[in-house]
C-alpha positions as CSV (number, residue, x, y, z in Angstrom):
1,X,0.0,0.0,0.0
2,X,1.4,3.3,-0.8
3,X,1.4,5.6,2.0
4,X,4.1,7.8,0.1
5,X,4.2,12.2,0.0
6,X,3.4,11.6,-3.5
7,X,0.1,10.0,-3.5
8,X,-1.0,11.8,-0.4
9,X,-0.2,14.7,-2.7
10,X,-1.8,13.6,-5.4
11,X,-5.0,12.5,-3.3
12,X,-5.5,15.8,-0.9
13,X,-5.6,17.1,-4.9
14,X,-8.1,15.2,-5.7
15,X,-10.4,16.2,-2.5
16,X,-12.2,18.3,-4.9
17,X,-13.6,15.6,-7.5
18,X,-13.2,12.6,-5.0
19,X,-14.0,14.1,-1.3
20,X,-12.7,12.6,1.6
21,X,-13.5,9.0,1.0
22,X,-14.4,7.1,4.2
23,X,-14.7,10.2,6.4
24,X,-13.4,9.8,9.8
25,X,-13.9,12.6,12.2
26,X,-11.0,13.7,14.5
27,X,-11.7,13.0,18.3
28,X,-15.0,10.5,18.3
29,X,-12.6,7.8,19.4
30,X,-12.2,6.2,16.6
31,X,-9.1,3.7,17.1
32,X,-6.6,4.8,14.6
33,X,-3.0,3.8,14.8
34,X,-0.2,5.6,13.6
35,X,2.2,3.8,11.0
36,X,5.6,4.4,12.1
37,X,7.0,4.4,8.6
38,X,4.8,7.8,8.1
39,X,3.4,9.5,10.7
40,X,1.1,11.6,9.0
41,X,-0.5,8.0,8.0
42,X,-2.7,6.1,10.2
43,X,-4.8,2.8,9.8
44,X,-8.2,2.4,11.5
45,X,-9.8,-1.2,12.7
46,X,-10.2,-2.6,9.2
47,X,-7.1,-2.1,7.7
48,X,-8.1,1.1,5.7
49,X,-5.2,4.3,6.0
50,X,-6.2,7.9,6.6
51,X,-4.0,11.2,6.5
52,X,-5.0,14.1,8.4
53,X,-6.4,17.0,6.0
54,X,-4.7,20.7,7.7
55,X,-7.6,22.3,8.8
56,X,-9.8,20.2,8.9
57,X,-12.0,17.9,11.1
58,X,-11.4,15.1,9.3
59,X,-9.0,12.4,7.7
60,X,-8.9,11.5,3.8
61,X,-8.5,7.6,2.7
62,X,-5.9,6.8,1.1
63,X,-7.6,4.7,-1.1
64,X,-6.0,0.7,-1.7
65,X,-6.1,-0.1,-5.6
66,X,-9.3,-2.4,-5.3
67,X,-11.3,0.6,-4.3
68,X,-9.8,2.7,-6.8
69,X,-10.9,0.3,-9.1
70,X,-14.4,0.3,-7.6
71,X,-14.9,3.6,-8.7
72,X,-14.3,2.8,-12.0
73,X,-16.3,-0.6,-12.2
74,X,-19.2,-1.7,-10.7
75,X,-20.0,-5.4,-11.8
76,X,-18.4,-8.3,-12.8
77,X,-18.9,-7.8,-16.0
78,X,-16.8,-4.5,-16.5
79,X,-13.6,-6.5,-15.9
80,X,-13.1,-6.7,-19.2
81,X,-13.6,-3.9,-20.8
82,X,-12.2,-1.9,-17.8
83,X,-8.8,-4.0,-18.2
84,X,-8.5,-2.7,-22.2
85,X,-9.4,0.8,-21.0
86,X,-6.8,0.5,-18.2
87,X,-4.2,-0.5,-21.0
88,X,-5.4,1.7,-23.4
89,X,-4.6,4.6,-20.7
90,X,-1.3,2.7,-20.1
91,X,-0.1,3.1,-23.2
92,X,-1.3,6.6,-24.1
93,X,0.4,7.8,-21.3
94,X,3.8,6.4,-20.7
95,X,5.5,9.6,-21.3
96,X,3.8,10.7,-17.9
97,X,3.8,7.1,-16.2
98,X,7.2,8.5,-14.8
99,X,5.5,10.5,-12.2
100,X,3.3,7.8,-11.0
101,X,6.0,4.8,-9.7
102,X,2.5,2.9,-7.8
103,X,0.1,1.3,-8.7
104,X,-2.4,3.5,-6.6
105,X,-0.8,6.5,-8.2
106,X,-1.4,4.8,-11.4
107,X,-5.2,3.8,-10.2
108,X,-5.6,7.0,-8.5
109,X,-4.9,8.5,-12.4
110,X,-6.8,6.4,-14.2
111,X,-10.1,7.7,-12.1
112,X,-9.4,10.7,-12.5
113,X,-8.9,10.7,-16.1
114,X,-11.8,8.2,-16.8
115,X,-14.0,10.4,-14.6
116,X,-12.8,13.8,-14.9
117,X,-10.9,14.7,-17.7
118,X,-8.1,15.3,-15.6
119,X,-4.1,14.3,-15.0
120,X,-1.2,14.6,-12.8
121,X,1.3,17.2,-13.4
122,X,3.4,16.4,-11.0
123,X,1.8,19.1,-8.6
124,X,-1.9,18.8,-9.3
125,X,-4.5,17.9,-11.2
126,X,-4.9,19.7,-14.7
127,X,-7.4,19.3,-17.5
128,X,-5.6,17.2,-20.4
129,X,-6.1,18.8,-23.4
130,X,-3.9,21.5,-20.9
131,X,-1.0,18.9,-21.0
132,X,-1.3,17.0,-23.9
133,X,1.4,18.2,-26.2
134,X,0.1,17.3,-29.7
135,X,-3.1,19.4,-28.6
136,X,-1.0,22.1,-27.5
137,X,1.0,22.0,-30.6
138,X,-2.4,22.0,-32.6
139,X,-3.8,24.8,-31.2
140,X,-0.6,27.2,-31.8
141,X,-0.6,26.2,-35.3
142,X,2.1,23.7,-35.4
């Protein structure tokens, strides 16, 4: 599970598209236990890690790659043509794969371009006719 500054990054970006996930509210004694590894990090009862949003009550999931892929799919039968989409997006966007080393970054940027239109910069999420550079070269006249 990643639990890395990059895909909290990348998933306090997303807070605006996605929400919270699983909210947990600070101080309702909620058993949470801090990972040692990251201590901004913290796993509840089920297995399921939060971080703690600044200035705000609650935590964020850190969403595993199974629910990533929930969002995505819904039935058994979406397997399929979910995995060809999934490769599809793999191989569109290998120039950018660099910036996603897990596979819940690469999850996490899947759902958001599926869903939203959007990919990762690096630093947030941008709409990718923004970042694609054959668009871009288009629309200058090139």
């Amino acid at each position: 599970m990643d639990t890395s500054e990059t895909y909290i990054k990348m998933r306090r970006a997303a807070i605006p598209d996605l929400g919270y996930g699983v909210q947990m509210q600070t101080g309702l004694g909620v058993p949470l236990h801090m990972l040692g590894h990251n201590p901004k990090v913290y796993m509840d009862g089920k297995g399921d890690l939060y971080f703690e949003v600044d200035g705000e009550p609650y935590y964020c999931q850190l969403e595993r790659q199974d629910q990533l892929q929930e969002m995505v799919s819904y039935a058994p039968e979406d397997i399929d043509p979910l995995s060809h989409q999934f490769a599809d997006f793999v191989g569109e966007e290998q120039w950018r794969l660099q910036q996603v080393p897990s596979w819940e970054q690469l999850w996490l940027a899947f759902v958001k371009k599926e869903k939203y239109g959007k990919v990762w910069d690096g630093t947030d999420w941008s709409e990718q006719c923004a970042l694609d550079p054959g668009l871009h070269r288009e629309s200058e006249g090139g």
